[in-house]
KOLPA-52204 format. One record per residue (C-alpha): residue number from 1; x, y, z. Coordinates in pm, 1 decimal, m for minus. Last residue first. Layout:
NUM X Y Z
...
***
This chain:
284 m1390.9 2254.1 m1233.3
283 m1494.4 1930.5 m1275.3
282 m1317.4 1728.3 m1555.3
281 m1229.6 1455.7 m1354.4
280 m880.3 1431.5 m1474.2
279 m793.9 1806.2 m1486.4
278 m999.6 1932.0 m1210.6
277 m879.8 1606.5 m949.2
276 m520.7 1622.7 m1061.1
275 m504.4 2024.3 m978.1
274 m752.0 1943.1 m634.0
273 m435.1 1677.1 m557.5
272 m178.1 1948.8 m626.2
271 m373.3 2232.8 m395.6
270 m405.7 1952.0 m148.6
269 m20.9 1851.8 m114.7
268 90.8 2237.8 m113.9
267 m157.8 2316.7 162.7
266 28.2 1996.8 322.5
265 353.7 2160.4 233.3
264 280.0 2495.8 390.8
263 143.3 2366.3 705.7
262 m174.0 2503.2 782.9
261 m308.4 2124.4 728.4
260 m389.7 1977.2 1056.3
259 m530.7 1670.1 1131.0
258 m860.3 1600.9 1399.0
257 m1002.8 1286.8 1220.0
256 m1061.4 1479.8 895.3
255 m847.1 1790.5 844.5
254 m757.5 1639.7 446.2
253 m1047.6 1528.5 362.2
252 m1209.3 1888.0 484.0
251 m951.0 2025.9 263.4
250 m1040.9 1839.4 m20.3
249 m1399.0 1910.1 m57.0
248 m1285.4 2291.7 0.8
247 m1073.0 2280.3 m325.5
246 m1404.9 2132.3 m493.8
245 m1662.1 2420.8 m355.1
244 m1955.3 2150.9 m281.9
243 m2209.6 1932.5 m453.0
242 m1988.7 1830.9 m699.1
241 m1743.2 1659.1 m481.2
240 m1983.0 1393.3 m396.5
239 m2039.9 1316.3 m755.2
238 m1672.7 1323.0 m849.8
237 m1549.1 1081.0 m535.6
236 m1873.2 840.6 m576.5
235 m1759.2 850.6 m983.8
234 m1407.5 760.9 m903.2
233 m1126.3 1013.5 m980.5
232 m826.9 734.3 m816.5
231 m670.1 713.5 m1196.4
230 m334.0 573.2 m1089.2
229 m77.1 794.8 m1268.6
228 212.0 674.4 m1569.1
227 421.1 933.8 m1500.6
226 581.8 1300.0 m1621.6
225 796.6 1433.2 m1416.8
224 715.9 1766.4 m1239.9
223 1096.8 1886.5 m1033.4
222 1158.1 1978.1 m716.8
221 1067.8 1611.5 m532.1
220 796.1 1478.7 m791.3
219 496.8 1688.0 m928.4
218 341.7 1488.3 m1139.3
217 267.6 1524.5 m1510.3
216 23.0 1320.4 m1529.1
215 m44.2 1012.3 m1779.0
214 m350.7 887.3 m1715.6
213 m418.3 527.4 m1494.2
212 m758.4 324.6 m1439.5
211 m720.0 145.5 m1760.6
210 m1051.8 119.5 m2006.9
209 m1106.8 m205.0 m2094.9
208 m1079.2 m364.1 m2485.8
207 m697.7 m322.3 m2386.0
206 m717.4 m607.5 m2156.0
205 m369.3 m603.1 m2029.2
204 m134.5 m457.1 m2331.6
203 m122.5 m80.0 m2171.4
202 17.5 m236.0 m1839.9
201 294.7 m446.5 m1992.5
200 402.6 m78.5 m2167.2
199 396.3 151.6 m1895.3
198 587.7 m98.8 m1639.5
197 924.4 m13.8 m1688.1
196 791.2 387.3 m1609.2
195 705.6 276.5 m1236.9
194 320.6 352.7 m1193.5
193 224.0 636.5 m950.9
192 m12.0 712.8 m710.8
191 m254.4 984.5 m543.9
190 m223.5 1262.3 m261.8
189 39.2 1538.5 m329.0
188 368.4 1591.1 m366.4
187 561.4 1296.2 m427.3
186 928.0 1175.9 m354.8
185 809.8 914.5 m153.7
184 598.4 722.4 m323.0
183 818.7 616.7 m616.2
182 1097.2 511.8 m397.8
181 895.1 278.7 m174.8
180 775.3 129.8 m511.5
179 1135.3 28.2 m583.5
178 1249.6 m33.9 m203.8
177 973.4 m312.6 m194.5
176 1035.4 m439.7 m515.3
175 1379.2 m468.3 m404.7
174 1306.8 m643.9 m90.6
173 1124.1 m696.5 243.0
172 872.7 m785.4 457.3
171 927.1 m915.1 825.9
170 675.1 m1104.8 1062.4
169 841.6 m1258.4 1414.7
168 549.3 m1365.3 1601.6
167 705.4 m1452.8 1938.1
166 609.6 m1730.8 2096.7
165 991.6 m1892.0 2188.5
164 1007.2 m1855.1 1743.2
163 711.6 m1808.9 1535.6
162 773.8 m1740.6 1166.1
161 668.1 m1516.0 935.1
160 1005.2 m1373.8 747.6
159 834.9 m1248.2 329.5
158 1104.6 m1188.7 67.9
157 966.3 m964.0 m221.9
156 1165.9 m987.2 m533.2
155 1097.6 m678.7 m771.6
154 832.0 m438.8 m936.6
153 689.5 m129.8 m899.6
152 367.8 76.6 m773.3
151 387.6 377.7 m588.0
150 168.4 566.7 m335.0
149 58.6 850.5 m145.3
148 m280.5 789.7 133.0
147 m595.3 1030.1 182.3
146 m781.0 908.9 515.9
145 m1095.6 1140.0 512.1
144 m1324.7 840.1 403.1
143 m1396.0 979.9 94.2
142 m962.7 964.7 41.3
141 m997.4 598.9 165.3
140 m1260.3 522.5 m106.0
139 m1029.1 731.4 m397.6
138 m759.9 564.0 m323.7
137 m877.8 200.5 m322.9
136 m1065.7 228.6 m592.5
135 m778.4 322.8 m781.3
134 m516.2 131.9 m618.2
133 m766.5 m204.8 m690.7
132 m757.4 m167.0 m1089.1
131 m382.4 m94.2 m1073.8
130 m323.2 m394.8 m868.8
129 m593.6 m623.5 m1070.9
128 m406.8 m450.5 m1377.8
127 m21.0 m568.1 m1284.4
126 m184.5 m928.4 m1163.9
125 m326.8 m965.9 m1490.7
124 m12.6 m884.5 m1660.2
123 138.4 m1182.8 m1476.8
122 377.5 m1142.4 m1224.8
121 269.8 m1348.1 m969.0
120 69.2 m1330.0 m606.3
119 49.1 m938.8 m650.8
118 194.2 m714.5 m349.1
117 58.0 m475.7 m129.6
116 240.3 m285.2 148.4
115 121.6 m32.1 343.2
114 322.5 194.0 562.3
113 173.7 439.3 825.4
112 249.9 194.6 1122.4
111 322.4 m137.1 979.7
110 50.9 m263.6 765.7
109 120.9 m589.5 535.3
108 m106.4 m668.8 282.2
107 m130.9 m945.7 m1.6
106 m285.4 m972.2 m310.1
105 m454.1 m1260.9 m519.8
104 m471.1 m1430.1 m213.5
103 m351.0 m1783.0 m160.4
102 m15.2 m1824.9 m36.3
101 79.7 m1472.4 137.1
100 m280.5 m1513.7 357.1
99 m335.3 m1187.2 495.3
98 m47.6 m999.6 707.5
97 m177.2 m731.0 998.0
96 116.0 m636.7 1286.0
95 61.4 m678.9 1637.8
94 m162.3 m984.3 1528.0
93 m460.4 m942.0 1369.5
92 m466.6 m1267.6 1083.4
91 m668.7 m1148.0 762.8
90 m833.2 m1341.8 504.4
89 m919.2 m1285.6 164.7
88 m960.9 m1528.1 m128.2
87 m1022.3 m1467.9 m487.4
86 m1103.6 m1567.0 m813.7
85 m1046.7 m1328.7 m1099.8
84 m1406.9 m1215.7 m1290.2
83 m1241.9 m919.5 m1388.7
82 m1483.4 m691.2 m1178.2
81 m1542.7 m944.8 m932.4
80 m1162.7 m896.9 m850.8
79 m1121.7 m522.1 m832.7
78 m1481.0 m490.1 m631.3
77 m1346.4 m742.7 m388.2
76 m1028.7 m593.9 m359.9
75 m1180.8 m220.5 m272.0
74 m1423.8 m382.4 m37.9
73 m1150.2 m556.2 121.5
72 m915.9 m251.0 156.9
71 m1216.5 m95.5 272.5
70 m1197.3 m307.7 546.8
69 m876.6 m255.8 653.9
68 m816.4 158.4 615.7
67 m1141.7 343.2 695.7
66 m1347.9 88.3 945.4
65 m1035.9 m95.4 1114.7
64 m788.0 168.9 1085.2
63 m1018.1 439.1 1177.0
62 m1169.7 240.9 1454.3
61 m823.9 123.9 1631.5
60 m719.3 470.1 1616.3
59 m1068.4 601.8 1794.1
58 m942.7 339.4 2041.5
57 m616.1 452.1 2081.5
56 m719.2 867.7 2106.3
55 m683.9 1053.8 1845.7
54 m474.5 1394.2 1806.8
53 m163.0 1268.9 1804.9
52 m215.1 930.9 1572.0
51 m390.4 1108.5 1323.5
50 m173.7 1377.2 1388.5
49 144.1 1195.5 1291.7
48 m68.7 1002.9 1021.0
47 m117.5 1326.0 822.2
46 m90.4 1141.1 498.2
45 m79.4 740.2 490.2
44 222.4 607.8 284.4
43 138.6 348.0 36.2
42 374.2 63.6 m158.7
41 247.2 m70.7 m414.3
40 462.5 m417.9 m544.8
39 415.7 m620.1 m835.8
38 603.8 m950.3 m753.3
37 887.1 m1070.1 m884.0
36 928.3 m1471.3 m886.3
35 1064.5 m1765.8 m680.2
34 959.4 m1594.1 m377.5
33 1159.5 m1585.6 m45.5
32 1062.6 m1757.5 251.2
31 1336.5 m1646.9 575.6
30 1541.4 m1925.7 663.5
29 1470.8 m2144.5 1002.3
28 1544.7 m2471.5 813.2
27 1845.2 m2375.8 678.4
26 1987.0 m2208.2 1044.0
25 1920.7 m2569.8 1161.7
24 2076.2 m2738.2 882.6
23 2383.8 m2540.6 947.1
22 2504.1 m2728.6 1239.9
21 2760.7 m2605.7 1422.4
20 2513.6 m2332.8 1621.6
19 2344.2 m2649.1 1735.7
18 2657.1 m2779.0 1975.1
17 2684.0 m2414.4 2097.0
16 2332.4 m2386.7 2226.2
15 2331.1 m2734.5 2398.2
14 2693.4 m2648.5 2510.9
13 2527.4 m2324.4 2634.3
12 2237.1 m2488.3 2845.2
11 1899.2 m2573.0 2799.3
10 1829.7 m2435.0 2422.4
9 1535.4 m2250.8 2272.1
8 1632.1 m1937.7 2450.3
7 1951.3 m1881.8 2208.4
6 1764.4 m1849.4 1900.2
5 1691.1 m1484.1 1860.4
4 1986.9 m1374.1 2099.4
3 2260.9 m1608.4 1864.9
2 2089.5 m1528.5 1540.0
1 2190.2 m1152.7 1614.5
***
């Protein structure tokens, strides 16, 4: 594999062959990895198969851009100002979308209908900035008829940018990856989790401030577990959804930008996110 990424930098074969005996030259073209674990969500985006389907490319383009990317900077501005943490946020559009790994607070990564958002340490801060942003995060996108699924853990996160014969080779992976990746999966509805190793760091981050999670009892794969959950009720979310049948509120989420949801386990999906929404919220 190193031989076909690499092999159109050189002249000639000898050329070629006379570098592959030299390790420094694989060492300096290593992936980055982090010295430390990260804090990792990891989101799915529901109905994305008809979203993409039953949209055309530049309608795409819009509802990324206007529902999914900038709202992800509204939602990390809010988290940040909140807290009074200092922050930077700058994104480069390339094929794939990957802000600034070494100075944001958090970084994305988009690929398809994954989303991947890691902390820049592993301070408790960083574990309630996440949580704080998840929750405005998911309930904005979900007003915006784009509900997403998601899990937050923890774990090395190795981050592959580099260029090579101009092309933009941009890889993310690792544990923490697979860990929150994990988490998201297995769950039935719209919202997010927190792994259960993190319950107790997140409870001592500034306890004086109400946390946006509850403990749920979720329903996960066959079974209801019960979980640390990301609190995504926000006041625009119950407000809005008080002036109309509740269950209905969420089905027109749901079917927004041309998805379908006759499908037994999408009905299943938005009966269990209208459950989370009456019990949390209050609003019945």
């Amino acid at each position: 594999m190193k031989d076909r990424i690499i092999k159109g930098k050189f002249s000639s074969d000898k050329e070629f062959q006379k570098h592959l005996k030299d390790p420094s030259y694989f060492e300096s073209n290593q992936p980055t990895k982090e010295t430390e674990e990260k804090y990792v969500l990891f989101i799915d985006i529901l109905g994305f198969k008809d979203l993409v389907t039953n949209n055309s490319t530049d309608e795409l383009r819009k509802i990324f851009e206007n529902q999914v990317i900038e709202t992800y900077g509204i939602a990390y501005e809010i988290a940040c100002s909140k807290f009074k943490i200092p922050y930077s946020f700058e994104l480069h559009i390339e094929g794939n979308i990957l802000n600034d790994v070494s100075q944001d607070q958090l970084n994305l990564h988009i690929m398809s209908d994954s989303i991947t958002i890691w902390t820049k340490n592993n301070s408790q801060e960083s574990l309630y900035l996440l949580c704080s942003f998840s929750s405005i995060f998911l309930g904005m996108t979900l007003m915006l008829g784009v509900p997403l699924r998601g899990g937050i853990s923890k774990g090395d996160i190795i981050v592959f940018d580099k260029s090579m014969n101009n092309i933009n080779q941009q890889c993310i992976m690792g544990k923490g990856l697979v860990n929150a990746n994990n988490l998201e999966k297995n769950q039935k509805w719209m919202g997010a989790i927190v792994d259960h190793e993190l319950i107790d760091k997140t409870h001592s981050v500034w306890n004086k401030t109400p946390l946006p999670i509850v403990n749920y009892n979720v329903p996960f794969g066959q079974d209801v577990i019960s979980y640390n959950t990301i609190n995504w009720t926000l006041e625009a979310v119950t407000n809005h959804c008080g002036k109309e049948d509740g269950y209905t509120f969420f089905e027109n989420k749901f079917k927004q930008f041309n998805k379908t949801i006759s499908h037994p386990s999408v009905i299943e999906k938005i009966q269990n996110t209208y459950s989370f929404f009456e019990n949390v919220s209050g609003i019945k």
